[in-house]
KOLBA-362681 format. One record per atom (N, C-alpha, C): atom name; residue in one letter; x, y, z. Coordinates in Angstrom, 3 decimals, padded with zeros to 6 digits. Example, Ala and Ser with C-alpha at 12.3 -4.5 7.8 and 13.67 -1.06 7.14 Angstrom:
2
N/a/013.190/-005.690/007.800 .
CA/a/012.300/-004.500/007.800 .
C/a/013.200/-003.300/007.800 .
N/s/012.850/-002.250/007.080 .
CA/s/013.670/-001.060/007.140 .
C/s/012.900/000.030/007.870 .
// end
This chain:
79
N/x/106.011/038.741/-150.939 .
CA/x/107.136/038.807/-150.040 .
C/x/108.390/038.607/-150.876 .
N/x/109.245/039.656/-150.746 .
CA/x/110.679/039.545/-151.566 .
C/x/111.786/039.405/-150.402 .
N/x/113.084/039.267/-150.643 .
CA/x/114.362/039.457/-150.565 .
C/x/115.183/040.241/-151.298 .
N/x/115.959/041.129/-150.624 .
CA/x/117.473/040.780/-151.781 .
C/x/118.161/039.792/-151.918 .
N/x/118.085/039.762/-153.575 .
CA/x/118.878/038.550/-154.088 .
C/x/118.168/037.039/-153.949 .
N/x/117.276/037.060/-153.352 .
CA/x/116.518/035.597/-153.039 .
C/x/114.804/035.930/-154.055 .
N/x/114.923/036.640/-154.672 .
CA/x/113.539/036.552/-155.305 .
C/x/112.158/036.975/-154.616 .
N/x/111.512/036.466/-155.608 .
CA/x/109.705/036.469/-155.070 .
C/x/108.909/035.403/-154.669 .
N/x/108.122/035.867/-153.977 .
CA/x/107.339/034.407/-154.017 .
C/x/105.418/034.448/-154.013 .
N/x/104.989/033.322/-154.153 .
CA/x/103.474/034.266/-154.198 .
C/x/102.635/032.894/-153.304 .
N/x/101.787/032.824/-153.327 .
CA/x/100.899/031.716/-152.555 .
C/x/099.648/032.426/-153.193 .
N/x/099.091/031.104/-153.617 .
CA/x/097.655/031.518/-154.021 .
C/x/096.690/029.896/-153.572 .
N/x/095.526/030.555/-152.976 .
CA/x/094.554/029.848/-152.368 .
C/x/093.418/029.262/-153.322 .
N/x/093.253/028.038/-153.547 .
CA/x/092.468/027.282/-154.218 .
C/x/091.075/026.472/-153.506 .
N/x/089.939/027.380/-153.748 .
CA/x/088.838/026.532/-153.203 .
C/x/087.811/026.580/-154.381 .
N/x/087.186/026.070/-154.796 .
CA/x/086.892/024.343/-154.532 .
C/x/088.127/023.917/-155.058 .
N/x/088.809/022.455/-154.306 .
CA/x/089.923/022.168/-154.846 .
C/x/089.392/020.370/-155.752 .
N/x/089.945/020.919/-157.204 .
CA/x/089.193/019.991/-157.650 .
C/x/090.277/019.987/-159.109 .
N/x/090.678/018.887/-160.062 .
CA/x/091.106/019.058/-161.086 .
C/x/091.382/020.220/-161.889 .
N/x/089.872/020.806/-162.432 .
CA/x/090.361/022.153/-162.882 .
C/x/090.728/023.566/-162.557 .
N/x/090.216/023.066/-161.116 .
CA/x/090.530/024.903/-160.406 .
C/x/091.971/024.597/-160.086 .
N/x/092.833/023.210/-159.426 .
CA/x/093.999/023.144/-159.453 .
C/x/094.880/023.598/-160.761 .
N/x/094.475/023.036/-162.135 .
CA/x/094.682/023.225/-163.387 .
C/x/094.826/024.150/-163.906 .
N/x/093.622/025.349/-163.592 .
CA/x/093.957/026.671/-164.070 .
C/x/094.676/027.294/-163.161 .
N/x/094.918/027.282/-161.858 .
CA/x/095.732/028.141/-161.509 .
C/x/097.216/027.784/-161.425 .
N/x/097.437/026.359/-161.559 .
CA/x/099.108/026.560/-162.419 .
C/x/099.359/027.032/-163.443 .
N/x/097.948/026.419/-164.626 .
CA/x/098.551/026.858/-165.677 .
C/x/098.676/028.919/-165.603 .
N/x/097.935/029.263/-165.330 .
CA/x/097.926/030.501/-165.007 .
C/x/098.854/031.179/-165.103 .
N/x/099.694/030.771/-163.570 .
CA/x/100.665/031.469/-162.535 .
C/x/102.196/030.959/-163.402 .
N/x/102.090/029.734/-164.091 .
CA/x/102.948/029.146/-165.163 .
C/x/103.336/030.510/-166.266 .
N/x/101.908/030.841/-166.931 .
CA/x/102.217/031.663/-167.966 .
C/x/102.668/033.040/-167.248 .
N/x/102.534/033.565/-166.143 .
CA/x/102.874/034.849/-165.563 .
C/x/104.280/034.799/-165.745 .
N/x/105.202/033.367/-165.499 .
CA/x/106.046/033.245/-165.221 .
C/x/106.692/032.795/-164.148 .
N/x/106.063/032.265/-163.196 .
CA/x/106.198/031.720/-161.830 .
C/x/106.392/030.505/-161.684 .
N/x/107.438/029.904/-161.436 .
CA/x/107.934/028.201/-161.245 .
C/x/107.070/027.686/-159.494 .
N/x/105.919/026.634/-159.857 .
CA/x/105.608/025.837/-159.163 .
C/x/107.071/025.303/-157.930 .
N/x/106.371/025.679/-156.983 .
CA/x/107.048/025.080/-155.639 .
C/x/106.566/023.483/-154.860 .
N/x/105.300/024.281/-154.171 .
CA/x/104.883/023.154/-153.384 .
C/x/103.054/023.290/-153.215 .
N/x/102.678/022.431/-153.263 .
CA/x/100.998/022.509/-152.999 .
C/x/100.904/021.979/-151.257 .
N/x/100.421/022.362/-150.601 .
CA/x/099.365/021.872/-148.860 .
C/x/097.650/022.161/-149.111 .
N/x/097.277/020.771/-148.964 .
CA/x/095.870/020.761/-148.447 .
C/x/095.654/021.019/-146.950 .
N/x/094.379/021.326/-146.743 .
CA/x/093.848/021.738/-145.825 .
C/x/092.661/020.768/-145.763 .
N/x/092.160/020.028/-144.641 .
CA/x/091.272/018.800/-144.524 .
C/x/090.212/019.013/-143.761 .
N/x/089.170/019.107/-143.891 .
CA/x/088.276/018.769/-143.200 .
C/x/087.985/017.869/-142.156 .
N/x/087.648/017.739/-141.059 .
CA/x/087.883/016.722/-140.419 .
C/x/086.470/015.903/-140.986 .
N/x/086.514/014.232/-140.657 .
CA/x/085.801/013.661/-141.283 .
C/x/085.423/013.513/-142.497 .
N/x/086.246/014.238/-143.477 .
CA/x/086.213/013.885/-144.905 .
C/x/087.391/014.083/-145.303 .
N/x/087.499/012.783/-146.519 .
CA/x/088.508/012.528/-147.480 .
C/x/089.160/013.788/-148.150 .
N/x/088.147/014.452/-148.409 .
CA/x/088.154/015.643/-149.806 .
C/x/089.261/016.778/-148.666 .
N/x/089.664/017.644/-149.326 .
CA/x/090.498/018.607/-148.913 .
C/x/089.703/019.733/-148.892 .
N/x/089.203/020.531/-148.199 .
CA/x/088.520/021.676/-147.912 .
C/x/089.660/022.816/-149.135 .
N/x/090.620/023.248/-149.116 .
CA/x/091.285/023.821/-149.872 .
C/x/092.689/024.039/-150.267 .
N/x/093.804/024.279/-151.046 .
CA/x/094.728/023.922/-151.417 .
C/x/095.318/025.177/-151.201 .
N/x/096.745/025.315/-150.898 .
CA/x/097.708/026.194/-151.562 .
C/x/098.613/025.973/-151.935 .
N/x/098.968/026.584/-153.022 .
CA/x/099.708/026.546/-154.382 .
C/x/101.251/027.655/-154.110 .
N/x/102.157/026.639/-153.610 .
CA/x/102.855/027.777/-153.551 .
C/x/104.409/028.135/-155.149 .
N/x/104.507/029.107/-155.238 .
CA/x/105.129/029.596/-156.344 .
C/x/106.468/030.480/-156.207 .
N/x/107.743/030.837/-156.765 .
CA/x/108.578/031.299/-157.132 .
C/x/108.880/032.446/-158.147 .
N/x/109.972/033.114/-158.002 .
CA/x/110.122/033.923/-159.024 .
C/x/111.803/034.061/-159.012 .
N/x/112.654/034.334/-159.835 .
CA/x/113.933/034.720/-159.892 .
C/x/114.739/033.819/-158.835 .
N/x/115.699/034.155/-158.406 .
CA/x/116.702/033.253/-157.714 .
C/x/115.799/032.165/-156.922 .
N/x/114.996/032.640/-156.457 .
CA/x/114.210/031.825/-155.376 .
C/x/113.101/030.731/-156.251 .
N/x/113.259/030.807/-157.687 .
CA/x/112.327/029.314/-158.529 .
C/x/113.243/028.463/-159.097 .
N/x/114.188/028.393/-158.361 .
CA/x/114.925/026.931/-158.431 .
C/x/115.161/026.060/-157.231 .
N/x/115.040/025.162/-157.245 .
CA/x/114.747/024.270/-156.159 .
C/x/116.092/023.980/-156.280 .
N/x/116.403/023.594/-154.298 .
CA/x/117.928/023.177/-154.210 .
C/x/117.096/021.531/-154.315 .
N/x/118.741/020.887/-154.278 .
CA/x/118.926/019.573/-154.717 .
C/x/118.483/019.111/-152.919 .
N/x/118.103/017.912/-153.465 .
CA/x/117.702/017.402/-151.709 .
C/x/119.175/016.234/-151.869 .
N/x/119.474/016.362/-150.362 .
CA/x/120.251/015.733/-150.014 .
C/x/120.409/013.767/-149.628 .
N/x/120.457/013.172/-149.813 .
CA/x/120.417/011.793/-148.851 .
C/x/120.611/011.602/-147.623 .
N/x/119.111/011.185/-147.256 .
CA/x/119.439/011.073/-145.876 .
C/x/120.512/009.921/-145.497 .
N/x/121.418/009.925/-144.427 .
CA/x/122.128/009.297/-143.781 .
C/x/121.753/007.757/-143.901 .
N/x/122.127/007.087/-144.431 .
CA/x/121.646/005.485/-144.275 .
C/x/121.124/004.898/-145.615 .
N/x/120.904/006.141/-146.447 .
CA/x/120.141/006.018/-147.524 .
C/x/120.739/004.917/-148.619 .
N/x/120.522/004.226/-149.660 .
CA/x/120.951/003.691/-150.662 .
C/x/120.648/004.397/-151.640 .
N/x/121.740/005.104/-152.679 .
CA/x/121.418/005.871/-153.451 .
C/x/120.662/005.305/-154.644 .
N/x/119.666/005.687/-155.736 .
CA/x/118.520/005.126/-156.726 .
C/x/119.194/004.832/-157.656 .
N/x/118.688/003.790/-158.267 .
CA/x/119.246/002.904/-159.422 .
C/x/118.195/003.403/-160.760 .
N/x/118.985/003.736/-161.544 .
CA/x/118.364/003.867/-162.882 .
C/x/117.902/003.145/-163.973 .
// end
């Protein structure tokens, strides 16, 4: 799925979700060139473990993350 001017983006589905299948497919989608976004599990009910992951990814204008804002009330972080 593209835009003008807003980039690419890709989602790729991870099952078994486990250290290295997470592992290779960043490193992967890393070397294609694609800046890591956001990961969501998917749960099984009655178990801990995550039935499967998605990996979501960027390309061009759209693989830079905006700045998050402070919420209202917030105390800003000490370094």
């Amino acid at each position: 799925m593209s835009g003008s001017g807003h980039g690419t983006f890709r989602v790729v589905e991870v099952s078994p979700v486990a250290e290295e299948t997470l592992t290779r497919a960043l490193e992967e989608r890393a070397a294609e060139g694609w800046a890591f976004q956001s990961i969501h599990f998917v749960m099984r009910e009655g178990s801990h473990r995550p039935a499967m992951a998605f990996l979501f990814f960027a390309r061009g204008s759209a693989g830079a993350l905006p700045r998050r804002r402070a919420r209202a009330g917030s105390r800003p972080r000490r370094s």
